[in-house]
C-alpha positions in Angstrom: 61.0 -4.2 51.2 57.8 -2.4 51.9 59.0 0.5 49.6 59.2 -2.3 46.7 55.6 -3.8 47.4 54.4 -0.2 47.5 56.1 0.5 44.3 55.3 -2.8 42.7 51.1 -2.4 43.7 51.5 1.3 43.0 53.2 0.3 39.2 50.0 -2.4 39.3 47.4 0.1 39.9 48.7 2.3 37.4 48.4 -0.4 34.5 45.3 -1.3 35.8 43.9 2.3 35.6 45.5 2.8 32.0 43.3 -0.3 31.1 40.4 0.8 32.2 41.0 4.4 31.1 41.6 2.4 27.3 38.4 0.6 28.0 36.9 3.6 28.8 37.9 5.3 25.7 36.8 2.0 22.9 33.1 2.1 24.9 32.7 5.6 24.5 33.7 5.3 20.5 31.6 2.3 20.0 28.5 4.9 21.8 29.3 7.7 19.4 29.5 4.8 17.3 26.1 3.9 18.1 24.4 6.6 18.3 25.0 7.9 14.6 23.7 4.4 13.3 20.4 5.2 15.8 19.8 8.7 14.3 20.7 7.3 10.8 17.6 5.1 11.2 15.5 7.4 12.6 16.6 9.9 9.6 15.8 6.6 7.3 12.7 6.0 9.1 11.0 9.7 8.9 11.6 9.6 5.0 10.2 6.1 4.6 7.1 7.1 6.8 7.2 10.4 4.4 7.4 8.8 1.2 4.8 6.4 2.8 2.1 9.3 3.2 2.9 10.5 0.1 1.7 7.5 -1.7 -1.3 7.1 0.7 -2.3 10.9 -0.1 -2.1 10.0 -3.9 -3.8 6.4 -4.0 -6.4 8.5 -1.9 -6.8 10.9 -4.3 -6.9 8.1 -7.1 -9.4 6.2 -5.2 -11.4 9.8 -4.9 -11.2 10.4 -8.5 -12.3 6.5 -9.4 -15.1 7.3 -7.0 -16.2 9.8 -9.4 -15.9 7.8 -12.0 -17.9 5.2 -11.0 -20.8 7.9 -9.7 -20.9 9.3 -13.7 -20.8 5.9 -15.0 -23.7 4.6 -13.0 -25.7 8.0 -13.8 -25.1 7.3 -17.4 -26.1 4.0 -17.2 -29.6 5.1 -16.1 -30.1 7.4 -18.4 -29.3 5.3 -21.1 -31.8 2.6 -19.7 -34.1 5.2 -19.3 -33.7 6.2 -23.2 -33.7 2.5 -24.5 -37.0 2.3 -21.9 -38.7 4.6 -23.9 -37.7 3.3 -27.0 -38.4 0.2 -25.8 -34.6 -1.3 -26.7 -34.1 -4.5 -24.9 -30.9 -5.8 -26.4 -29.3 -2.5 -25.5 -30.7 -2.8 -22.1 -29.4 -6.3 -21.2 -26.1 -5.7 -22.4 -26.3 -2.3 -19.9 -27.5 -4.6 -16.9 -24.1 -6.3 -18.2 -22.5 -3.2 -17.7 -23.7 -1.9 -14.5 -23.5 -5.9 -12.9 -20.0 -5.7 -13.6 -19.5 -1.7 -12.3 -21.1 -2.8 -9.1 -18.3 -5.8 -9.1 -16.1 -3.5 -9.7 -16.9 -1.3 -7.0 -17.0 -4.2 -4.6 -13.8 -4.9 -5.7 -12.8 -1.2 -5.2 -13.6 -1.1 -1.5 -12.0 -4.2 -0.6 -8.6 -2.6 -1.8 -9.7 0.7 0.4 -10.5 -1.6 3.1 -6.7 -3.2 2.3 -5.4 0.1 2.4 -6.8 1.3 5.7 -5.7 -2.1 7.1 -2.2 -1.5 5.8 -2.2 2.2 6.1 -2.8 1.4 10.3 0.0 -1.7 10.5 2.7 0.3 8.8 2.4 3.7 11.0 2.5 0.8 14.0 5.5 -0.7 12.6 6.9 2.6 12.0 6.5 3.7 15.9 7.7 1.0 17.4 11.2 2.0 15.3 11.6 -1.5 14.1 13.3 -2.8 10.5 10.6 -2.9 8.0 10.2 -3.8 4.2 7.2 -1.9 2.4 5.6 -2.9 -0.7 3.0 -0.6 -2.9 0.1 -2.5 -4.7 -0.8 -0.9 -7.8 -4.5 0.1 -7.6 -6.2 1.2 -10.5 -5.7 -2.3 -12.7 -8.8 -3.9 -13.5 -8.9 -7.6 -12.6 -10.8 -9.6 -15.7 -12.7 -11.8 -12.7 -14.7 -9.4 -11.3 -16.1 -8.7 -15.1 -16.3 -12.4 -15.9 -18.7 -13.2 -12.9 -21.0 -10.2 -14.3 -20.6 -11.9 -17.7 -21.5 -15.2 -15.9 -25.3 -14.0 -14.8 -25.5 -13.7 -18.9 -23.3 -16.2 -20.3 -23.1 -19.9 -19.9 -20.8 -21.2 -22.2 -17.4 -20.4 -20.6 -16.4 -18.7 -24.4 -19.1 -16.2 -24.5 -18.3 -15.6 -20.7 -14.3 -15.0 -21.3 -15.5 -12.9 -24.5 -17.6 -10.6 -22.5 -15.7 -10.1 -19.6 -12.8 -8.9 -22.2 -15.3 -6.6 -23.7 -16.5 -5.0 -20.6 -12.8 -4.6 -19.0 -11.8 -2.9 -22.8 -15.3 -1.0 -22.4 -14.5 0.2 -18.4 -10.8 1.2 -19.5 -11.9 3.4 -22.5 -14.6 4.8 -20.1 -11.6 5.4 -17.5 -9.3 7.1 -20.0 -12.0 9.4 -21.4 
């Protein structure tokens, strides 16, 4: 009788450790399991915070080069007022005010979106420590917006035509400046 209860709690303990040796076993393989979804992300994660630095470097060099543009426009500007001065040109100079009112919107505009930038430049590399799920979006720089040239066409303009007329013309003007 006490050969049978050793041999039934022996036959027992023997299920019980093929259980836990199963258990064992499924824990382990959902860990391996695991552990190749973590370095997956982390894999996912250095290529989005690459491809993220990428397009920072190049916006920054975009914003660099637009810098540059805006510096030759404004120094052409001045000389031209400086010409129509001397030949004492007013129309030409009023529509010039025009034109530099509506660069120096424009570069107000401009360092808002670098201020934007920085601001999302800082959050993402944040997000992108912390190792959590994150969706990035790009805004496309570069595009000029037609308000900042209709409140420069505003300080002219009063009739809401003329205004929406100018603005056009000094966007069309900016671009061909921008492409040449």
């Amino acid at each position: 009788m006490i050969n049978q209860l050793w041999h039934k709690e022996k036959h027992l303990l023997e299920l019980k450790n093929l259980e836990l040796a199963n258990a064992i076993d499924v824990k382990s393989n959902e860990i391996q399991l695991l552990e190749k979804k973590l370095q997956h992300m982390k894999e996912m994660g250095t290529m989005e915070q690459n491809k993220t630095e990428r397009m920072i470097a190049l916006l920054e060099g975009k914003q660099k080069e637009n810098e540059k543009l805006h510096l030759k426009v404004a120094e052409l500007v001045k000389q031209l007022l400086a010409k129509n001065a001397r030949h004492g040109d007013v129309d030409v100079d009023t529509e010039f005010i025009g034109l530099s009112d509506f660069s120096n919107a424009y570069i107000v505009n401009e360092q808002s979106y670098k201020d934007e930038l920085q601001e999302a430049r800082k959050a993402l590399i944040n997000v992108l420590r912390d190792g959590s799920k994150v969706s990035i979006g790009v805004k496309r720089l570069g595009n000029l917006e037609l308000k900042a040239s209709q409140v420069a066409a505003r300080r002219e303009y009063f009739v809401e035509e003329e205004v929406n007329e100018r603005a056009a013309e000094l966007c069309s003007m900016w671009e061909s400046c921008q492409r040449s």
